[in-house]
GUPA-848384 format. One record per residue (C-alpha): x negated, y negated, z; chain. Coordinates in steps of 0.25 Angstrom, whole numbers, plus 2048, in hexadecimal, padded with zeros to 3 digits. Layout:
residues N
+-----+-----+-----+-------+
!  c1 !  c2 !  c3 ! kette !
+-----+-----+-----+-------+
!   X !   Y !   Z !     A !
...
+-----+-----+-----+-------+
end
This chain:
residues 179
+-----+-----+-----+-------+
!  c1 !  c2 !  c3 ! kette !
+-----+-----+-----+-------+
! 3F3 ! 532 ! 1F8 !     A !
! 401 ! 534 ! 1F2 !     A !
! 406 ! 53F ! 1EF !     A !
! 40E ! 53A ! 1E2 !     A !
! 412 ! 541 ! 1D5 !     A !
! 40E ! 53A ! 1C6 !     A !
! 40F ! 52D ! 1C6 !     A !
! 413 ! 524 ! 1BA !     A !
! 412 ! 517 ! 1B8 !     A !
! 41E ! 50E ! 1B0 !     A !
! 41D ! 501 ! 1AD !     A !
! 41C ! 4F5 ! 1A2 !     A !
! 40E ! 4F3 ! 19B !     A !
! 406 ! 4EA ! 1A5 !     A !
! 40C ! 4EF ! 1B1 !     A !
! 400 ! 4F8 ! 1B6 !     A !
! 404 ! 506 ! 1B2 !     A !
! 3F4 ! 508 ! 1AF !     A !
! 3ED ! 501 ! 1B9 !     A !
! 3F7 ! 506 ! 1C4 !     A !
! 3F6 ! 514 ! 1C1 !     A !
! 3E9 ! 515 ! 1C1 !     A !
! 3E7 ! 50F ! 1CF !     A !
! 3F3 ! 51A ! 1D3 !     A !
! 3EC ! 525 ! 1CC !     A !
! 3DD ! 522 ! 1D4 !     A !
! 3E5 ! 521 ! 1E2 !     A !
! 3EE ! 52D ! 1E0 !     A !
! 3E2 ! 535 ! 1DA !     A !
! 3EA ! 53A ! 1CD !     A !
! 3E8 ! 537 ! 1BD !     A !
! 3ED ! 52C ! 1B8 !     A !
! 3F2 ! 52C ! 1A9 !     A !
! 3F7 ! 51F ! 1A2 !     A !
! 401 ! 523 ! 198 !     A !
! 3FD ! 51C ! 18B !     A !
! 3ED ! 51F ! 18D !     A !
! 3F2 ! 52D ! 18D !     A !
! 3F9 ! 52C ! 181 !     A !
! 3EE ! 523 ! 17A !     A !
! 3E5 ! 531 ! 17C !     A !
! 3EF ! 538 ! 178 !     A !
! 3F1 ! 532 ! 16A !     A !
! 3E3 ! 52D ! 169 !     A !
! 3E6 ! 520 ! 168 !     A !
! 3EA ! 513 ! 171 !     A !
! 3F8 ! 50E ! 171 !     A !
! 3F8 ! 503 ! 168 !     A !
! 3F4 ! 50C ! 15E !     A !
! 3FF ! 517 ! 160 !     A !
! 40B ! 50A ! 163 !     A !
! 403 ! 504 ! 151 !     A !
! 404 ! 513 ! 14E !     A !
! 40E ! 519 ! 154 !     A !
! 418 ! 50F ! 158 !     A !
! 41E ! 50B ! 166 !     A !
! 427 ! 519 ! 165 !     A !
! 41A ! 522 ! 162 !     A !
! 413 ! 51B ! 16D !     A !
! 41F ! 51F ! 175 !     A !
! 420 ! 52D ! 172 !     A !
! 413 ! 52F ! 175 !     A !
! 416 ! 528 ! 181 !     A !
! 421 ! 532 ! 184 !     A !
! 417 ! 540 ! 182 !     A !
! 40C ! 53A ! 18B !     A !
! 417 ! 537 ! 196 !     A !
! 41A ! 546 ! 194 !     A !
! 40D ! 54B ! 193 !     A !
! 40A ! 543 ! 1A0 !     A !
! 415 ! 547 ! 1AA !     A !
! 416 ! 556 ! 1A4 !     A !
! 407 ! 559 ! 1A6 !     A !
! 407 ! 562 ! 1B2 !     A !
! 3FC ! 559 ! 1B9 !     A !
! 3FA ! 555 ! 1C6 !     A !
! 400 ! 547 ! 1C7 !     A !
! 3FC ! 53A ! 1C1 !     A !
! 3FD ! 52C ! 1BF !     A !
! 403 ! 528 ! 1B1 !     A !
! 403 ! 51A ! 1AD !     A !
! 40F ! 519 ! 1A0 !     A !
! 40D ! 510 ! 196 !     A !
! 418 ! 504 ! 197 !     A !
! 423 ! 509 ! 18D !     A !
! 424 ! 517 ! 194 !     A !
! 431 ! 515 ! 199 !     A !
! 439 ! 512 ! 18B !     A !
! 43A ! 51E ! 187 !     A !
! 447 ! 526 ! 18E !     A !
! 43D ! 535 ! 18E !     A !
! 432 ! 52E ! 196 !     A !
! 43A ! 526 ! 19F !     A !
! 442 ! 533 ! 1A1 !     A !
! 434 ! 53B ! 1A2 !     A !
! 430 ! 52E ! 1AC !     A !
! 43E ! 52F ! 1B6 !     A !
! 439 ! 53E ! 1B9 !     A !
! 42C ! 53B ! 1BE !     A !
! 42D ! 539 ! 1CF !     A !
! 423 ! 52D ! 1CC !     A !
! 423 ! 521 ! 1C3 !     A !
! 41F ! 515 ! 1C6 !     A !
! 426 ! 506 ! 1BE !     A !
! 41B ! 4FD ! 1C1 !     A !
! 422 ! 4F0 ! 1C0 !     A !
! 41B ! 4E4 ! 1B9 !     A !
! 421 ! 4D7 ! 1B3 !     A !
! 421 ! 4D3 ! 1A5 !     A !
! 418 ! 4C7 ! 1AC !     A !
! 40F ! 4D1 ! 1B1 !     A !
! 40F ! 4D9 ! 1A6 !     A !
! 40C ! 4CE ! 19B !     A !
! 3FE ! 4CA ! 1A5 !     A !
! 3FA ! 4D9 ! 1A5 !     A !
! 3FC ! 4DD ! 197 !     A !
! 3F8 ! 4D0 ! 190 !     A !
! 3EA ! 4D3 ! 18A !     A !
! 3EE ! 4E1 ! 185 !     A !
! 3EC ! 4E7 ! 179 !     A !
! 3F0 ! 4F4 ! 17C !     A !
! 3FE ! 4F0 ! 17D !     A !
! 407 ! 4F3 ! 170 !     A !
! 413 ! 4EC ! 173 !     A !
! 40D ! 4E0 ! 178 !     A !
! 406 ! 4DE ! 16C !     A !
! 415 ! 4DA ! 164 !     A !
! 41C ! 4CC ! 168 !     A !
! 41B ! 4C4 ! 175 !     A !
! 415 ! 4CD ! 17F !     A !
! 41D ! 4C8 ! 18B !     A !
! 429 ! 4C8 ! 183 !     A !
! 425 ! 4D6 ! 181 !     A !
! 424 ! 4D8 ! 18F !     A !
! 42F ! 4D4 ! 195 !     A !
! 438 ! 4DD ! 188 !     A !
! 431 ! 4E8 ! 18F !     A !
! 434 ! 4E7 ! 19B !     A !
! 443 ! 4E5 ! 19A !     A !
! 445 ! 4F1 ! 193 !     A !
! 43B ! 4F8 ! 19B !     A !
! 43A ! 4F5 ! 1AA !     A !
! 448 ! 4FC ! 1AD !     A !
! 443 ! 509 ! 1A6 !     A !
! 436 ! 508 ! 1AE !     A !
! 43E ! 505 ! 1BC !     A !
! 447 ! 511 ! 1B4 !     A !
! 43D ! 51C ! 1B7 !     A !
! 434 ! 515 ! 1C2 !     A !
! 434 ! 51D ! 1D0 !     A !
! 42D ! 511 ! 1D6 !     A !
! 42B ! 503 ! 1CF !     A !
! 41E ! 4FA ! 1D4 !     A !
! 41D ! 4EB ! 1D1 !     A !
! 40F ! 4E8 ! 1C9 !     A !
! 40E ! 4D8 ! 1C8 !     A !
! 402 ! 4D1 ! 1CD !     A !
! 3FE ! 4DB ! 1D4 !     A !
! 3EF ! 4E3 ! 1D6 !     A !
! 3F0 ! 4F0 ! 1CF !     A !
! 3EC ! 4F6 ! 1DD !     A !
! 3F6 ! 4EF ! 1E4 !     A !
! 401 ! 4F5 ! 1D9 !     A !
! 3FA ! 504 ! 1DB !     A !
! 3FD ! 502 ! 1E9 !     A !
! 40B ! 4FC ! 1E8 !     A !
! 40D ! 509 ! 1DF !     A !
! 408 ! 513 ! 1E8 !     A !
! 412 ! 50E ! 1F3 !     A !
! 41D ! 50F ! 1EA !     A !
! 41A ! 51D ! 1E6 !     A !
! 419 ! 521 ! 1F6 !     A !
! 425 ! 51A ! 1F9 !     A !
! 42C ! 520 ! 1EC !     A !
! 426 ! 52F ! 1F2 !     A !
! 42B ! 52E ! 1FF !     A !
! 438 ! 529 ! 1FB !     A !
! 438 ! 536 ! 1F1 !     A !
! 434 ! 540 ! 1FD !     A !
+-----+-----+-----+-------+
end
């Protein structure tokens, strides 16, 4: 057992955020919240809904509030999994580079097309070429994951135990060098 403050989870859809941060959640013996399920209760509705609704930039602002609500509770701390387009908003990224913990969990656009390809729960894929789509999103977004990461963990073809573990070495190496 660690002794380890919040810890977030960055990354592009696909990468794991969910999957990892609920095996760190169960071996650290903390909450795990995933960002957009919050905000889905919050607004009573899933995302797709909000992203017809709303638009990308409503989905976003909500985005902003939880990531508020979340790191402001005065909670013991967590595990919190962010939705993939977190990191393009300048408050969140700056909200993000003051946490002591955020983890960039790298995947390729490869990777990424393999574990999102029979979603339906994923807005952005749902317009033009998916890996087209992909590899947009990366190139505009993995500098501004690698931008707030404290540790950055590769996820391609690997186990998700394998990566929890890979993560939970990269966050005691990262605290020690801290100390």
């Amino acid at each position: 057992m660690i002794n380890a403050p919040t810890i977030i989870l960055v990354g592009p859809m696909g990468a794991g955020k969910t999957t990892i941060g609920r095996l760190l959640s169960q071996q650290l013996d903390r909450e795990f919240y995933d960002s957009d399920r919050v905000i889905e209760e919050n607004a009573g509705a899933d995302i797709p809904w909000i992203f017809e609704k709303e638009g990308e930039e409503g989905f976003r602002r909500r985005e902003t509030q939880t990531l508020q609500a979340m790191l402001e509770a005065d909670q013991p701390p967590i595990v919190l999994a962010t939705g993939g387009g977190i990191v393009m908003k300048d408050e969140n990224r700056d909200m993000l580079k003051q946490q002591p913990l955020v983890v960039y969990l790298f995947a390729s656009v490869t990777q990424q097309l393999q574990r999102t390809s029979k979603s339906n729960h994923r807005p952005l894929l749902k317009q033009g070429n998916p890996k087209e789509t992909l590899k947009r999103l990366f190139t505009v977004r993995d500098p501004l994951y690698r931008e707030v990461a404290s540790v950055i963990v590769e996820t391609d073809s690997r186990h998700p135990k394998t990566v929890a573990n890979k993560v939970m070495d990269a966050i005691k190496k990262h605290l020690a060098t801290e100390a």
